[in-house]
C-alpha positions as CSV (number, residue, x, y, z in Angstrom):
1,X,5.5,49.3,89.8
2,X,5.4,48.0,86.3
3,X,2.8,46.9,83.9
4,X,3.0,43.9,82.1
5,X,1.6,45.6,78.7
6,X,-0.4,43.4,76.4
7,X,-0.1,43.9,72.7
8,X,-2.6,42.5,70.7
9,X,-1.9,41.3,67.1
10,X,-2.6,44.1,65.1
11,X,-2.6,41.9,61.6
12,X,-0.1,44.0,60.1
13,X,3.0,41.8,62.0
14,X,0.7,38.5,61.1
15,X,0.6,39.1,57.3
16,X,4.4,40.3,57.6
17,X,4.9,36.9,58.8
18,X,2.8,35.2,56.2
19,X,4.4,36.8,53.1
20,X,7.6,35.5,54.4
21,X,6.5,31.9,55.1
22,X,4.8,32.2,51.7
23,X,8.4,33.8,50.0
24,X,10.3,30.8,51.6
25,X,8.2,28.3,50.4
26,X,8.2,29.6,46.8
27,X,12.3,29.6,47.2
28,X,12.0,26.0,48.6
29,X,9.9,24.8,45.8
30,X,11.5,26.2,42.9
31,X,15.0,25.7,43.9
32,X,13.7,21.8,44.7
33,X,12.6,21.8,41.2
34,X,15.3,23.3,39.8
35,X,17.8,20.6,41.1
36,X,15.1,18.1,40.0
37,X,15.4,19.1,36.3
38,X,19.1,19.3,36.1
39,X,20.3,16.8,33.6
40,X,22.5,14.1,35.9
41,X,26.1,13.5,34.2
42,X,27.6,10.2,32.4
43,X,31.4,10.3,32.9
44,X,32.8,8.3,30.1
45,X,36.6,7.7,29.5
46,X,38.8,6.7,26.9
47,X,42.1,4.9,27.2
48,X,45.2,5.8,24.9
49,X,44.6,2.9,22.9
50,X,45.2,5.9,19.9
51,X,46.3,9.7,20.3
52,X,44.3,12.1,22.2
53,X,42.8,14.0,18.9
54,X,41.8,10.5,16.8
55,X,40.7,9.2,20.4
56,X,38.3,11.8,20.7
57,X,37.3,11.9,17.2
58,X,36.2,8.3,17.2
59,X,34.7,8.2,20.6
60,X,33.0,12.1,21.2
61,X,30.3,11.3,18.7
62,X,29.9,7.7,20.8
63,X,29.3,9.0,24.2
64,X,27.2,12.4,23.2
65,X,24.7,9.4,21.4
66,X,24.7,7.6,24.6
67,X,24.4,10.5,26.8
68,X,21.2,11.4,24.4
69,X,19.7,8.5,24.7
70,X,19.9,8.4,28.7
71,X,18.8,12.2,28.9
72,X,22.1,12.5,30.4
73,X,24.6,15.1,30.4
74,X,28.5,13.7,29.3
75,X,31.9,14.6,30.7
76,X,34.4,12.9,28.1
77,X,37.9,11.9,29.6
78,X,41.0,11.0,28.0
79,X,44.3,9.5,29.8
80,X,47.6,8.8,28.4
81,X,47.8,5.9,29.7
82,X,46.2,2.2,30.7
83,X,47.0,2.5,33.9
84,X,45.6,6.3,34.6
85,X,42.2,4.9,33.2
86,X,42.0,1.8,35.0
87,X,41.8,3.8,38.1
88,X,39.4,5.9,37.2
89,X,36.9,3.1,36.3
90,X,38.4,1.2,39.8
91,X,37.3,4.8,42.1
92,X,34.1,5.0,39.8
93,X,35.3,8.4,38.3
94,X,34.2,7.1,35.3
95,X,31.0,5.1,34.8
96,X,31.9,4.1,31.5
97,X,34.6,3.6,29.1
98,X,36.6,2.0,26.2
99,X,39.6,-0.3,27.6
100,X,42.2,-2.3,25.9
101,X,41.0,-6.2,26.5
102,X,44.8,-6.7,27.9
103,X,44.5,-3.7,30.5
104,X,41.7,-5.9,32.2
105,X,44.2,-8.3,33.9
106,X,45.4,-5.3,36.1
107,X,41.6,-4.8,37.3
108,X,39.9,-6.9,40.0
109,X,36.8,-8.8,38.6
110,X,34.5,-6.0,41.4
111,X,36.0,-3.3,39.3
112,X,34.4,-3.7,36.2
113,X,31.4,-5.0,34.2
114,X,31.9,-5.7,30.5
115,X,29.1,-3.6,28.6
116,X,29.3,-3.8,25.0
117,X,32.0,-6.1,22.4
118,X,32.3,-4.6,19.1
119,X,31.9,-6.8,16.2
120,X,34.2,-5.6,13.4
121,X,34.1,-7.4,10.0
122,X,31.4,-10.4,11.6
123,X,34.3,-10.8,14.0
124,X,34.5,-9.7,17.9
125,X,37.8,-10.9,18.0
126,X,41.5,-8.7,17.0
127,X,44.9,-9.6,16.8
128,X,48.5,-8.2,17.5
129,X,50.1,-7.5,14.3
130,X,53.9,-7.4,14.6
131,X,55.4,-4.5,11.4
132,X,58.1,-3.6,10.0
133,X,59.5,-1.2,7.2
134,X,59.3,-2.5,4.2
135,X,62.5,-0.6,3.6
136,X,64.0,-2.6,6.4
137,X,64.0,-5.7,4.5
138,X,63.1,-7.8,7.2
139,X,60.3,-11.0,7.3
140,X,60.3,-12.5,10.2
141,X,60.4,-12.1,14.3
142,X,63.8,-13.9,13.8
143,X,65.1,-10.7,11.7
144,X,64.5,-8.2,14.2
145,X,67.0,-9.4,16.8
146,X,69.8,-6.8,17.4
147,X,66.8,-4.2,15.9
148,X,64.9,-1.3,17.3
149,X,61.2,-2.4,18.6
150,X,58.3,-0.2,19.4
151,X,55.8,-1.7,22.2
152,X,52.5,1.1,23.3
153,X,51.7,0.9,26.7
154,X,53.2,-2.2,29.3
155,X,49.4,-3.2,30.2
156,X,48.3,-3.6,26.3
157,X,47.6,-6.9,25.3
158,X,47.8,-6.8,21.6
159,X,51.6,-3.8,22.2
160,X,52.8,-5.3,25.0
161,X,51.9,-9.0,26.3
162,X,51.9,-10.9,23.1
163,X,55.2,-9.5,21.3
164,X,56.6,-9.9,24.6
165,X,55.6,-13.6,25.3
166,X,56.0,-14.5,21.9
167,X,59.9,-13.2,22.0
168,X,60.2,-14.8,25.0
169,X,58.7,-17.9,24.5
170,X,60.7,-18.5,21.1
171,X,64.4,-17.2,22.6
172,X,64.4,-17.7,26.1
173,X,65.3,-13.9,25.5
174,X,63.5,-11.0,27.3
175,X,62.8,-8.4,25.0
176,X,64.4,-5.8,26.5
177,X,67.9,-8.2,25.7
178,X,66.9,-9.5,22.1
179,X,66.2,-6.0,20.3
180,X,69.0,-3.6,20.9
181,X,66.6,-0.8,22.0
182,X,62.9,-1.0,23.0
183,X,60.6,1.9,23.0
184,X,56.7,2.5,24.4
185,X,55.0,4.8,22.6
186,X,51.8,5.0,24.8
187,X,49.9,4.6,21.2
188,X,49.5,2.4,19.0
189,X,49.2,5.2,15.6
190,X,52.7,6.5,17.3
191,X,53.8,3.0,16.9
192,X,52.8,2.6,13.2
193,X,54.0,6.4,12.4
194,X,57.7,5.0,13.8
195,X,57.4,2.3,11.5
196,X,56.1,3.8,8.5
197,X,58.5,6.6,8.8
198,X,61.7,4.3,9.5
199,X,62.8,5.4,12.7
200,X,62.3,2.1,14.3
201,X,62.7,-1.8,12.5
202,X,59.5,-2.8,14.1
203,X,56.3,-2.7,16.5
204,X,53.4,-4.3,17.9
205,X,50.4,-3.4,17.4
206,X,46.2,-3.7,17.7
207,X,45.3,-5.3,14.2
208,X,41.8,-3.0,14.7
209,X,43.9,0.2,15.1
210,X,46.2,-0.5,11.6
211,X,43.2,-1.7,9.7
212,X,41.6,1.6,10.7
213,X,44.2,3.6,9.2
214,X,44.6,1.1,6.5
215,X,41.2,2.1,5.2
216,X,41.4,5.6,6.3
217,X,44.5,7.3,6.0
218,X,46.5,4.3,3.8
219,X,49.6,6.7,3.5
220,X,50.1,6.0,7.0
221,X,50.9,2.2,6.8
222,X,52.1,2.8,3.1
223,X,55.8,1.5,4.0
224,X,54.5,-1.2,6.3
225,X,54.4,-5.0,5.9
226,X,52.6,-7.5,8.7
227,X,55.6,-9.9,9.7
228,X,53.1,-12.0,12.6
229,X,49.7,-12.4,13.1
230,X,48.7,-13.6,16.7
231,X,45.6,-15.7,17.4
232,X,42.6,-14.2,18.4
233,X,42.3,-12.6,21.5
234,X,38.6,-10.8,22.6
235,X,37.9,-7.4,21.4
236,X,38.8,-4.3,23.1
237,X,35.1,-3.8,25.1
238,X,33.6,-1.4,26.2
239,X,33.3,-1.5,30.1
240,X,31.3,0.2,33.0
241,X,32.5,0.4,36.5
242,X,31.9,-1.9,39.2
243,X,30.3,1.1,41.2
244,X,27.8,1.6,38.9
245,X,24.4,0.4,39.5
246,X,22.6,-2.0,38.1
247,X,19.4,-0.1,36.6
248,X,21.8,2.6,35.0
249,X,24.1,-0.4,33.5
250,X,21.1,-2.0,32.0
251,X,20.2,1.0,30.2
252,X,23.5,1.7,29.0
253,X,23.8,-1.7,27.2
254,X,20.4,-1.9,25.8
255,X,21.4,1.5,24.2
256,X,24.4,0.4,22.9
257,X,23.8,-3.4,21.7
258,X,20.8,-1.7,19.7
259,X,23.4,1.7,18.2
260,X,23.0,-0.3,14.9
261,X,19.3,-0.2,14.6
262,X,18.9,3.6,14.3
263,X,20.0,5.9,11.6
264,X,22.5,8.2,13.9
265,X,23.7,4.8,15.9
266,X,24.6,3.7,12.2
267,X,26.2,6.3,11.1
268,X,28.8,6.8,14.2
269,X,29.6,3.1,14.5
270,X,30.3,3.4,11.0
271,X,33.0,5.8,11.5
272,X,35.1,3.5,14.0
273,X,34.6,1.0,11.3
274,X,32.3,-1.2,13.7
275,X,29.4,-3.6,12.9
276,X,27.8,-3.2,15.8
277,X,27.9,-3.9,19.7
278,X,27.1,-7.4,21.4
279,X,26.8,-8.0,24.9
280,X,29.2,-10.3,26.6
281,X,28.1,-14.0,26.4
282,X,31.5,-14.5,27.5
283,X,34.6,-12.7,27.8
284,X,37.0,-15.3,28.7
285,X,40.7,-13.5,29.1
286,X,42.2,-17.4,29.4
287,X,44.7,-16.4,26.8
288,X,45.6,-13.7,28.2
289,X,46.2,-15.1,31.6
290,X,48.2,-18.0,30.4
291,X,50.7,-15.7,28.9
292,X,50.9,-13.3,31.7
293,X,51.5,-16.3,34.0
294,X,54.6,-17.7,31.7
295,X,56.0,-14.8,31.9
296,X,55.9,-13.7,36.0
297,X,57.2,-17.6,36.1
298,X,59.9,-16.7,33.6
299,X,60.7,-13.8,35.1
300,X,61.4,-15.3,38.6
């Protein structure tokens, strides 16, 4: 017959035991900490309003200032096109970003939340320029029927909707019929490049993008004369997504609305050419709208 055999605790097993409790809690706690300290991440994107390297040479300097100022760390994104971008701010995959104002009718009003308006010039307006070679010989939107025309990308205002509304407004023409070829660039410096070069009669573009290069690189719009200026239409903004909350929006806008009051916010906004940032009292797109509705009606 067996014994039941009764081991006491001899201590050695219990401090065995204790070391490890102790060992797990140390891994517990620093590895909490650890996650704790790591820097969250601001995802901020930029639309092709311009190419990819003058895209991120204005805007890399922006979001690393914000990103500072929010202890944050920053993932920068770039997309060649409207469309590309306005689904990333629709999923949330970015939490902030720089739009063109006419790439904000494809968005629901849940999607987005206008952040910042630049004021460039004591103006938070821009227009659509419509150019032409000076070579070309050409002064009005009347000349450039049976031409070459360069729009950017088919959801910019300022390269796309205006020129478009304003040729088919004018000659019950589309403008696919009234030039003899039509182009999109996906930018508007490609845009002035074809232009200024001669390889295509004319373009639309952002009046903020060619007075850009007018005052820093003036060879590029050297052979360029402005044939239309459109009314104003709302700045390009700078929006957050819809899925971003509240507390972290409010601390990006205060950041940005006030860029103009330190030294470094200063200096960057001074090399996009910008005044400053405003918030939104309003953002009406009403101009916008009316055009895009003439033309679905005209189109039908």
């Amino acid at each position: 017959m067996k014994k039941n055999i009764f081991r006491p605790d001899t201590g050695e097993e219990s401090m065995k035991s204790s070391a490890i409790l102790f060992c797990l809690s140390v891994f517990l706690f620093w590895s909490t900490s650890a996650r704790a300290q790591e820097k969250e991440t601001i995802h901020f994107g930029v639309a092709s309003v311009i190419s990819p390297g003058e895209s991120y040479s204005q805007y890399s300097a922006l979001s690393e200032y914000l990103g500072k100022k929010l202890n944050m760390k920053v993932a920068f994104f770039q997309k060649d096109s409207y469309a590309k971008m306005n689904s990333m701010i629709r999923e949330g995959e970015v939490d902030v970003a720089t739009v063109c104002t006419g790439a904000l009718l494809d968005l629901n009003e849940k999607d987005y939340k206008v952040l910042a308006i630049p004021v460039v010039r004591g103006k938070s307006s821009y227009h659509s320029y419509i150019i032409v070679s000076e070579k070309s010989g050409i002064k009005s939107v009347d000349g450039l029927k049976g031409q070459t025309f360069a729009f950017t990308d088919s959801l910019s205002n300022s390269g796309a909707l205006y020129p478009t509304y304003l040729i088919t407004k004018n000659t019950n023409q589309s403008p696919e019929r009234y030039f003899s070829k039509v182009y999109y660039t996906g930018n508007h410096d490609k845009s002035i490049f074809l232009v200024n070069s001669g390889v295509v009669a004319g373009a639309a573009v952002d009046s903020l993008i060619f007075e850009y290069f007018r005052e820093k690189y003036p060879e590029k719009v050297a052979n360029i004369r402005i044939i239309d200026t459109s009314p104003e239409f709302l700045a390009p903004p700078i929006v957050a997504s819809g899925k971003v909350n509240d507390t972290l929006f409010k601390k990006m806008q205060s950041i940005l609305v006030n860029m103009h009051k330190d030294d470094e916010g200063r200096r960057i906004l001074g090399g996009i050419l910008v005044d400053r940032l405003i918030p939104p009292d309003s953002h009406s797109l009403d101009s916008m709208i009316e055009m895009k509705k003439f033309l679905d009606a005209h189109s039908r």
